[in-house]
C-alpha positions in Angstrom: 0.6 -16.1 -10.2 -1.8 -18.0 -7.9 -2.1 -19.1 -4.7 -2.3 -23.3 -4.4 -2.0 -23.4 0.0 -2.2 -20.9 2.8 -1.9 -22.2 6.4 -2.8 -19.9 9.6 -1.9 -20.4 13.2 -2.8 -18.0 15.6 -4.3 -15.2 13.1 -7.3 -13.2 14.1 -10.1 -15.6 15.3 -8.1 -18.4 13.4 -6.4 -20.8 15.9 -5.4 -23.2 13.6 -6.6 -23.0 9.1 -4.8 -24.9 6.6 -6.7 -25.1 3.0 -5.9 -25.8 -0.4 -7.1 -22.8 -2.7 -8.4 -23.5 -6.6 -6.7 -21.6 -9.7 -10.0 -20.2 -10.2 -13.2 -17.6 -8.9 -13.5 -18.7 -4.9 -16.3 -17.1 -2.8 -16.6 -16.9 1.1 -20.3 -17.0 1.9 -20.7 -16.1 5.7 -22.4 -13.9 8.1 -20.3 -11.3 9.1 -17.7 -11.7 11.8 -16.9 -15.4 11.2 -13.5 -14.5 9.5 -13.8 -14.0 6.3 -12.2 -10.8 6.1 -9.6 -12.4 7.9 -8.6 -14.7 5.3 -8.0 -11.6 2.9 -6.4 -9.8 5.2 -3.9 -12.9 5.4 -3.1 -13.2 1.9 -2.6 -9.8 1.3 0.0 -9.6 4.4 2.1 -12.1 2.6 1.9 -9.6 0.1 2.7 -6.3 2.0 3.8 -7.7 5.6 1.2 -5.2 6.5 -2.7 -5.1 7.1 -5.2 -3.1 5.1 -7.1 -3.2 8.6 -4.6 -1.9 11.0 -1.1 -0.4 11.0 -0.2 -1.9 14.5 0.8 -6.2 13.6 0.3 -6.8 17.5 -3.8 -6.7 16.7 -3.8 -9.3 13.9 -2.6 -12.0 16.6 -5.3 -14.2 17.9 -6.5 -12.7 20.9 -7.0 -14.9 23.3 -3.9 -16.8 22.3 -1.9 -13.8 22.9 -4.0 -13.4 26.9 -3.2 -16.7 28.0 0.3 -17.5 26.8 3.4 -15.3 27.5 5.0 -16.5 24.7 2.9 -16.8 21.0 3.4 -17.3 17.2 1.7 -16.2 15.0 2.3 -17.8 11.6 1.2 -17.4 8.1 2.6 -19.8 5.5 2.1 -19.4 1.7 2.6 -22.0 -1.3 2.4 -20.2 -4.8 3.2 -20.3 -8.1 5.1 -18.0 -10.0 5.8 -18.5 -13.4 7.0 -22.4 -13.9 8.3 -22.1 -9.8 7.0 -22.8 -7.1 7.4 -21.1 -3.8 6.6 -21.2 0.0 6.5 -17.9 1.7 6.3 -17.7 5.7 5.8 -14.8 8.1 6.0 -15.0 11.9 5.1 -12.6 14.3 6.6 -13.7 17.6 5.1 -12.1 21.1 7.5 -12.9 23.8 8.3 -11.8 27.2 10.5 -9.1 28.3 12.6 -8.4 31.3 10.1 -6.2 32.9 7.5 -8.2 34.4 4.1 -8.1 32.3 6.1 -6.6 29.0 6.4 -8.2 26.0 8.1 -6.8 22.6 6.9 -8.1 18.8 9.3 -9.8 16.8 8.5 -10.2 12.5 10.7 -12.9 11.1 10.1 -13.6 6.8 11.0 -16.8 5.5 11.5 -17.6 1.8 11.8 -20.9 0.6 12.9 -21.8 4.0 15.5 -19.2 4.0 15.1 -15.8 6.6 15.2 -12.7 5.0 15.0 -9.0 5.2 11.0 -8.1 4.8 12.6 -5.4 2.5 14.3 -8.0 0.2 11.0 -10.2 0.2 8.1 -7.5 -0.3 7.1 -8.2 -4.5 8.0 -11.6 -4.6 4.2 -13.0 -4.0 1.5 -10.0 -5.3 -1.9 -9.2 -4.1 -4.8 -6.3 -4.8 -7.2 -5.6 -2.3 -10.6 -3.8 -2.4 -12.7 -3.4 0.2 -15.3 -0.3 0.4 -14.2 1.4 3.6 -10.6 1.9 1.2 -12.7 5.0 0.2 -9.9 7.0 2.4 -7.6 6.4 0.2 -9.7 9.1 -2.4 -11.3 11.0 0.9 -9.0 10.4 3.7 -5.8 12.1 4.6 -2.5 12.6 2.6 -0.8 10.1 4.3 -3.2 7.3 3.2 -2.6 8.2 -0.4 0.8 8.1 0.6 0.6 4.8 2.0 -1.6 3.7 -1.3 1.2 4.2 -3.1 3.9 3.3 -0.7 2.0 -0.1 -0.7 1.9 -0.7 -4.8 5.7 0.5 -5.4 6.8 -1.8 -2.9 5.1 -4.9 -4.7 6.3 -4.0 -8.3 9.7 -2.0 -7.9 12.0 -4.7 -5.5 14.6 -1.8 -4.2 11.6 0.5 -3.1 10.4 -0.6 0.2 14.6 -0.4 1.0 14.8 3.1 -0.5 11.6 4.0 1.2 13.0 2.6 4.5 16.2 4.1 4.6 14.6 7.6 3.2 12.7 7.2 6.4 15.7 6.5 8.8 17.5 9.4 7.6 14.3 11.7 7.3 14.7 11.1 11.4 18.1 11.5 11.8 18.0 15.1 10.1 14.7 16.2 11.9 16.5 15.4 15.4 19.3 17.4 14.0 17.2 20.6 12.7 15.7 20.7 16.4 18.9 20.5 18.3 20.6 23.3 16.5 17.2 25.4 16.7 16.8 25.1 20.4 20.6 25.8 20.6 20.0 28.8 18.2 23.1 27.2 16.1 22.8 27.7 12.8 26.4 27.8 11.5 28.7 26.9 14.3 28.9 23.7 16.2 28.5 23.5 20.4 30.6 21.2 22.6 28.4 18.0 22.4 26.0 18.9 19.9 25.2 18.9 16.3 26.3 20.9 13.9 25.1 22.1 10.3 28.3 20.1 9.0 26.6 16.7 10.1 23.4 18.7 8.2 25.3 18.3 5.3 25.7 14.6 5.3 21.7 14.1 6.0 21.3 16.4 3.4 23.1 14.5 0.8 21.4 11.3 2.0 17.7 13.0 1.7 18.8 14.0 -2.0 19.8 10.7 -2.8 17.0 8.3 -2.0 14.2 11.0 -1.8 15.0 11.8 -5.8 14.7 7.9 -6.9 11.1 7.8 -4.6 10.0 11.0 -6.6 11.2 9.9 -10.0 9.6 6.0 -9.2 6.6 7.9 -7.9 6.5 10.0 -10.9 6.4 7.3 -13.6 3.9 4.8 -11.2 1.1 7.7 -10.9 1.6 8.3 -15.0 0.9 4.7 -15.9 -1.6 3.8 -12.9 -3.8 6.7 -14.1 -3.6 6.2 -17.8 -4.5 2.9 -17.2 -7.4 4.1 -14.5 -8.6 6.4 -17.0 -9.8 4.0 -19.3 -11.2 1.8 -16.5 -13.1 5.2 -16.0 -14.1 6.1 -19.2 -16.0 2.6 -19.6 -17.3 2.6 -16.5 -19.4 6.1 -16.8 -19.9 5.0 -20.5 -17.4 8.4 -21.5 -19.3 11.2 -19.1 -16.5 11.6 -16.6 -12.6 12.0 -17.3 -10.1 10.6 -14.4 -6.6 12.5 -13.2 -4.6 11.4 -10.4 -2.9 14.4 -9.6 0.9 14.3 -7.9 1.8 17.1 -6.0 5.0 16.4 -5.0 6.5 18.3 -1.9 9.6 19.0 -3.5 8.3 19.6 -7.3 11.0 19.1 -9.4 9.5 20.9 -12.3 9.9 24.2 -12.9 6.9 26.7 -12.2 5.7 28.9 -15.2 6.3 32.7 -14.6 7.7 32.5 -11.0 4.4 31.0 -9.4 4.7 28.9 -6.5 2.3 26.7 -7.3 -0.5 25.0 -9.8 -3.9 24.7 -9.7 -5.3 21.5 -9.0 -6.9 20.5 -12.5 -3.7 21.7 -14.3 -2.5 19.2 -16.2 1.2 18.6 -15.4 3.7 16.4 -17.6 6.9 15.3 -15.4 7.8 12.0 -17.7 10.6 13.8 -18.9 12.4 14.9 -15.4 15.6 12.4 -15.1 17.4 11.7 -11.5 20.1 13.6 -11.6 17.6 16.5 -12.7 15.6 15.8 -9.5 19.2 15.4 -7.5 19.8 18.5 -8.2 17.0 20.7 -7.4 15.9 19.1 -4.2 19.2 19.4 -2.9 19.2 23.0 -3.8 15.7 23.7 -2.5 17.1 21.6 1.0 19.8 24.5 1.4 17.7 27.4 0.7 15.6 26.2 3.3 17.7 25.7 5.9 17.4 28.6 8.3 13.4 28.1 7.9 13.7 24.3 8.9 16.4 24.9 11.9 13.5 27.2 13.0 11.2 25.0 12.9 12.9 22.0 13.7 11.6 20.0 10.8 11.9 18.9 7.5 9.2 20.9 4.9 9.7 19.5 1.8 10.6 15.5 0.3 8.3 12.6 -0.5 7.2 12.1 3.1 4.6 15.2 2.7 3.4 14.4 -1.1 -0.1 14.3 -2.0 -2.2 13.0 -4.9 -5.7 13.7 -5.5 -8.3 12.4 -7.5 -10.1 14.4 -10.2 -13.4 13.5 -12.2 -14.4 16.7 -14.6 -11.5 18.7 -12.6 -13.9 18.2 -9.4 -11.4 17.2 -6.5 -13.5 13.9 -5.5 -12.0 13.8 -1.9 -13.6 17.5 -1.1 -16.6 17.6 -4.1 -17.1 13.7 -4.9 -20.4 11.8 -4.4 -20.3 8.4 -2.8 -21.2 7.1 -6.5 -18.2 8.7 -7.6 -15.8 7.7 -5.0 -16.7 3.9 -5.2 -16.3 4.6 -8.8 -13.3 6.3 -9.0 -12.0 3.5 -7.0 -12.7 0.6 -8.4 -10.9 1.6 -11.6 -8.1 2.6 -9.5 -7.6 -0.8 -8.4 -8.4 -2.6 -11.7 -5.9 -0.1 -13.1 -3.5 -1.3 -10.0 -4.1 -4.8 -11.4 -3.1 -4.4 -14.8 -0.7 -2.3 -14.0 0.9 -4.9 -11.3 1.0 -7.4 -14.3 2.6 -5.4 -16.7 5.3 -4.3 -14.1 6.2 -8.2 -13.0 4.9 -9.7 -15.8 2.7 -11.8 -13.3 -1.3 -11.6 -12.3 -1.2 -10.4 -8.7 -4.7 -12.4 -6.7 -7.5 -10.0 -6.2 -8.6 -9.6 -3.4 -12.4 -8.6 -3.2 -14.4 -7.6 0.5 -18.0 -7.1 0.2 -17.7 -5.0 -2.5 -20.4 -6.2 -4.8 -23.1 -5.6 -2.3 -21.7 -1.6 -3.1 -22.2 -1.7 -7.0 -25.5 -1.5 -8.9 -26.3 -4.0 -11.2 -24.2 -2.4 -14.2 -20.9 -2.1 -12.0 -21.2 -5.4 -10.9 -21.7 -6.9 -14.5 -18.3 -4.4 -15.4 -16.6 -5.6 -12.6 -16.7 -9.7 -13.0 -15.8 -8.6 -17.3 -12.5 -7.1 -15.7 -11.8 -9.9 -13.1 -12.5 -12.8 -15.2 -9.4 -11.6 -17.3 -6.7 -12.7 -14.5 -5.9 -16.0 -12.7 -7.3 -15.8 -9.3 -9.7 -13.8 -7.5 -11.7 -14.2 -3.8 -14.7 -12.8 -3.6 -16.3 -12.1 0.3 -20.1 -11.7 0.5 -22.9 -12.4 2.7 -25.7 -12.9 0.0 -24.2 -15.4 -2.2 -27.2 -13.7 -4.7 -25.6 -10.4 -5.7 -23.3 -12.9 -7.9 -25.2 -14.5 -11.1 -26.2 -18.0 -11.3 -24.0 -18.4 -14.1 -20.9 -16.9 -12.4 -21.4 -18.6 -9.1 -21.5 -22.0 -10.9 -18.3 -21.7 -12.5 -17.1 -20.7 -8.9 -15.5 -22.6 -5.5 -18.5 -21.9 -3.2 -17.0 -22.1 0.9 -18.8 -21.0 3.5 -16.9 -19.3 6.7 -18.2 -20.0 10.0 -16.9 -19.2 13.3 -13.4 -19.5 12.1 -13.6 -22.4 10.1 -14.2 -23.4 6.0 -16.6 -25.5 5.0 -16.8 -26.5 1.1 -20.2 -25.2 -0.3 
């Protein structure tokens, strides 16, 4: 899979960008803030119809666009190949007025092949990897960025996820506005006149069980096969003196703990590849009904895939509490080379790599393993400010553009 066009309007400090992009190495050259960020962050959107840079869509349209006009697009158009087909992938993100004066609401629309479609129904269909150093949460930051890590990769490979995960979501609501009506009503078995009852618990309950099992079991096999493959990433990288895990600790742990504990350690090793769904079904519905009275307490839901974690483990030293900054930006990088491999083997396509400033964050001997991996796969976009940290050789078998002030200009 490559990328042959991609046209902005209205995109970060991009009024107006339409380029034709080589099946080969490309590097922006640039001083920082003249957009080249931006132009990852654009192709990888198409990808995930989200940012890496920010979770709110209203701060990737072009500000001052967005100041002086009640009424802006923002548009980001794709051409790809895939396979022997080609595609055109579209996303707007309309700003428009609302009734009350000074309001205005955001609007996504997805259009592929000229045809609208649900984002959920889209997501996979063109595949990206990004890197960029401040990613680095992802080992050392909070559960929920793992979460979204991963939430991010199984959307692009597995096509029903993003829905699953969506309606998991929706329901996930539903049941926590439920759990805090009956506890402030103190009604745990009997319903009030107007109000909820643990009846309606049961149908939340059954919908919780359903799509929070296939999100554990997908989760399941994705952290098996991302980690064997980021193991071996690993094992080259240090030249054999470190040993990767990536860790799932599911909320809701469908295995069974050994002599009644509650939980394991961190560095145990833990073998779920053999769990099935109905297996999972099961249990988690039975741990949501032993837990009832607790949640009505508390008026939320404890256990499910929303609260997972994952952690990293070099030696069986948790990297996001113990980790050097070496070992984090190590650790990393063959997570996403393992993430690119394991894209491919999952769609059968190279997703584009996507690559931020991260050379200027590797010594010499990283950056030689690095371009090895990279030169493997069909298209990669390098950012940098010192077009140097790249070797002769490799930069003249490059596209050279420079980015200035929102604009391309061919090297």
């Amino acid at each position: 899979m490559y990328l042959k066009h991609l046209s902005l309007t209205n995109f970060r400090n991009f009024t107006r960008l339409d380029v034709d992009i080589p099946q080969r190495v490309v590097l922006l050259v640039g001083a920082n803030a003249q957009g080249k960020t931006s132009i990852l962050e654009a192709i990888y959107f198409l990808a995930a119809f989200t940012s890496f840079q920010t979770h709110a869509d209203r701060q990737i349209i072009n500000f001052t666009e967005a100041k002086n006009n009640s009424l802006t697009v923002t548009r980001l158009v794709a051409e790809y190949q895939r396979a022997r087909s080609k595609h055109r992938l579209e996303a707007r993100l309309i700003l428009e007025p609302m009734g009350v004066v000074n309001s205005q609401r955001l609007r996504k629309e997805v259009l592929l092949d000229g045809v609208k479609k649900p984002v959920s129904d889209v997501i996979g269909h063109f595949n990206a990897v990004i890197f960029v150093p401040q990613m680095s949460q992802i080992i050392e930051g909070a559960p929920e960025d793992r979460r979204r890590y991963l939430n991010l990769a199984l959307a692009q490979s597995t096509p029903a996820y993003a829905r699953v995960l969506s309606e998991y979501n929706q329901a996930l609501t539903q049941r926590n506005a439920l759990l805090k009506l009956l506890g402030e009503r103190g009604n745990i078995l009997s319903a009030t006149k107007g109000g909820g009852s643990s009846d309606q618990l049961e149908a939340w309950d059954d919908a919780l069980t359903r799509l929070g099992s296939q999100i554990i079991l997908w989760r399941i096999e994705a952290l098996q096969q991302i980690e064997h493959l980021a193991s071996r990433v690993h094992h080259e990288l240090t030249h054999g003196s470190e040993i990767l895990r990536l860790a799932y600790e599911p909320a809701y742990d469908p295995l069974p703990k050994p002599n009644g504990q509650l939980g394991l350690k961190i560095d145990t090793v833990v073998d779920r590849s053999g769990l099935d769904l109905k297996e999972i079904q099961n249990g988690f519905r039975a741990s949501l009904s032993a837990l009832r009275s607790l949640e009505i307490g508390r008026g939320v839901t404890t256990i499910g895939p929303h609260r997972d974690e994952i952690r990293f483990l070099a030696n069986d030293i948790d990297l996001g509490n113990y980790g050097s900054r070496g070992q984090v930006r190590t650790a990393l990088l063959s997570l996403k080379l393992a993430e690119v491999n394991w894209m491919r083997d999952r769609t059968g396509e190279w997703p584009v790599i996507l690559l931020d400033e991260v050379m200027a964050e590797l010594d010499l001997q990283r950056r030689g393993d690095l371009l090895k991996y990279v030169g493997e796969t069909e298209q990669v976009l390098f950012t940098t400010t010192d077009l140097n940290v790249f070797t002769p050789a490799f930069a003249s078998k490059a596209e050279v553009w420079r980015v200035e002030g929102g604009k391309i200009i061919p090297g």
